[in-house]
C-alpha positions in Angstrom: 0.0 0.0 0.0 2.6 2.4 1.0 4.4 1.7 -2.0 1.3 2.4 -4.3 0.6 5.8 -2.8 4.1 7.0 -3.0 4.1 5.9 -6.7 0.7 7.5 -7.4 2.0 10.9 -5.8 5.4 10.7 -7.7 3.6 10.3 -11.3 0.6 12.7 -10.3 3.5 15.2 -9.4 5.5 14.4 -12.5 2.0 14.7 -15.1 1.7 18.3 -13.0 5.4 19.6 -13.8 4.2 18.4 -17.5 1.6 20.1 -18.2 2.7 23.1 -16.5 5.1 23.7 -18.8 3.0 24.7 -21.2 0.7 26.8 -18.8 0.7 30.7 -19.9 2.1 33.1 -18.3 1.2 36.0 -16.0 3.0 38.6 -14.1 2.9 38.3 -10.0 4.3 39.4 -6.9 6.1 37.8 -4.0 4.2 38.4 -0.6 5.5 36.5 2.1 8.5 34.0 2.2 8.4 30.9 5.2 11.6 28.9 6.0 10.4 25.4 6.9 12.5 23.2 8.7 12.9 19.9 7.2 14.1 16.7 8.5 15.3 13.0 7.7 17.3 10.6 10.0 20.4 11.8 8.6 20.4 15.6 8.3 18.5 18.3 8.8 18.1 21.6 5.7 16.1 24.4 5.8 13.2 24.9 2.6 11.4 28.1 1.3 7.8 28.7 0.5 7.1 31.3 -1.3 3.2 33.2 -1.2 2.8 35.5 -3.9 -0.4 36.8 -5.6 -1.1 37.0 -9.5 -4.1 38.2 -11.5 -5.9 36.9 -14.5 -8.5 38.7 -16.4 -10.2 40.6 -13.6 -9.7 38.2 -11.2 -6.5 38.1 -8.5 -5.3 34.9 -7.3 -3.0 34.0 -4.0 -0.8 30.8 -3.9 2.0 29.7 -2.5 4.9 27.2 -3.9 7.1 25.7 -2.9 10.0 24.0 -2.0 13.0 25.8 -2.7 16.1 24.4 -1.4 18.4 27.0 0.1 21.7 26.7 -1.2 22.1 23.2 0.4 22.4 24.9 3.9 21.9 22.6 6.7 20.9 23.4 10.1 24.1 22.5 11.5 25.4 25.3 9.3 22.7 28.1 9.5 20.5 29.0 12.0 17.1 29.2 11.0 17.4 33.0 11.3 20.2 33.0 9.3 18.1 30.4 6.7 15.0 33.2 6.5 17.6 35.8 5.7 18.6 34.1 2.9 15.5 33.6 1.7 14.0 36.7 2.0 17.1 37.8 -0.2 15.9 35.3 -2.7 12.4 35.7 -2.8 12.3 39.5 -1.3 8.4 41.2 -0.9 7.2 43.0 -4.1 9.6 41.1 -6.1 7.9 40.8 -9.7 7.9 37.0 -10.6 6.8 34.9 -13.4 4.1 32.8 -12.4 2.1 29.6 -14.6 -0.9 29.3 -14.3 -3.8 26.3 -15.5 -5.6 27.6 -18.0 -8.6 25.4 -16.8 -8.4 26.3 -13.1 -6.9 29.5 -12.6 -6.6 29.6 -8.7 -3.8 26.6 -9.5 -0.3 28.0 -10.5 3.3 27.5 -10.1 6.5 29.5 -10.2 8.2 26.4 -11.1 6.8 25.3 -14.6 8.0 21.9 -15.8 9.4 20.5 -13.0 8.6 19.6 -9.6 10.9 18.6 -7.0 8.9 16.4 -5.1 8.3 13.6 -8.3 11.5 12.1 -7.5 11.5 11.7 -3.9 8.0 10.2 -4.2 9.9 8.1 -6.5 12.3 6.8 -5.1 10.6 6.1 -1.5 7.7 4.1 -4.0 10.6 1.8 -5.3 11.9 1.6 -1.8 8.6 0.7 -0.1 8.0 -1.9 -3.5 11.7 -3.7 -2.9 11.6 -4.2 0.7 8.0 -5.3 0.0 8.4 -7.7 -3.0 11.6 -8.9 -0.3 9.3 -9.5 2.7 7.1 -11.6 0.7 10.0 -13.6 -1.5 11.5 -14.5 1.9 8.5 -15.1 3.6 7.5 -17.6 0.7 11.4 -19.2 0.8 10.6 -19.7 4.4 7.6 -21.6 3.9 8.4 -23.9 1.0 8.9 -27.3 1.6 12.3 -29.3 0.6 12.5 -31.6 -2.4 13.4 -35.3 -1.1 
């Protein structure tokens, strides 16, 4: 099961950064930037989310997107102080940014148009979560099999 989801959320997030990449285009601004702190058993980074509003036609849109790596900075080299410093000198208020935008749904948009960073992690943890499974049940089944006399 855990295996199945993680593959379903890798290709939905890969058949998103396709299609975005041919979304048009539209001229927004950066509101707010969050660092989030992120964690795995080995290390600890820092990401930024980025809110920023657009407008098409007569309507204005708010969104945020999300995640930007900082620079590879780790917490055990930044502070998180330190980490939204940075990013607000990436992604600083009233910036002007490009943003995509779904031509079908207009409230759903990106500032990162043909790709998506979270595909491949879902990815690879799918695979993971498939191997150890298809492992579990091989060894369970070697386990159980009688001997030829």
């Amino acid at each position: 099961m855990v295996a199945a989801y993680f593959l379903f959320r890798g290709f939905t997030f890969n058949q998103l950064a396709k299609q975005s990449a041919s979304w048009p285009r539209t001229a927004g601004t950066v509101t707010s930037v969050a660092v989030r702190e992120e964690r795995s058993r080995r290390s600890t980074w820092f990401d930024a989310w980025v809110s920023y509003r657009y407008e098409v036609g007569a309507e204005t849109y708010t969104a945020e997107d999300g995640p930007y790596l900082l620079d590879r900075y780790t917490a055990e080299m930044i502070d998180d102080r330190e980490a939204m410093k940075r990013a607000r000198e990436r992604f600083p208020e009233g910036r002007r940014i490009e943003v995509a935008y779904d031509p079908l749904s207009h409230g759903r948009s990106t500032l990162q148009a043909g790709q998506h960073q979270r595909a491949l992690g879902s990815f690879f943890i799918g695979f993971a979560a498939l191997a150890i499974g298809i492992s579990m049940v091989w060894n369970s089944w070697k386990g159980h099999r009688k001997p030829y006399r």
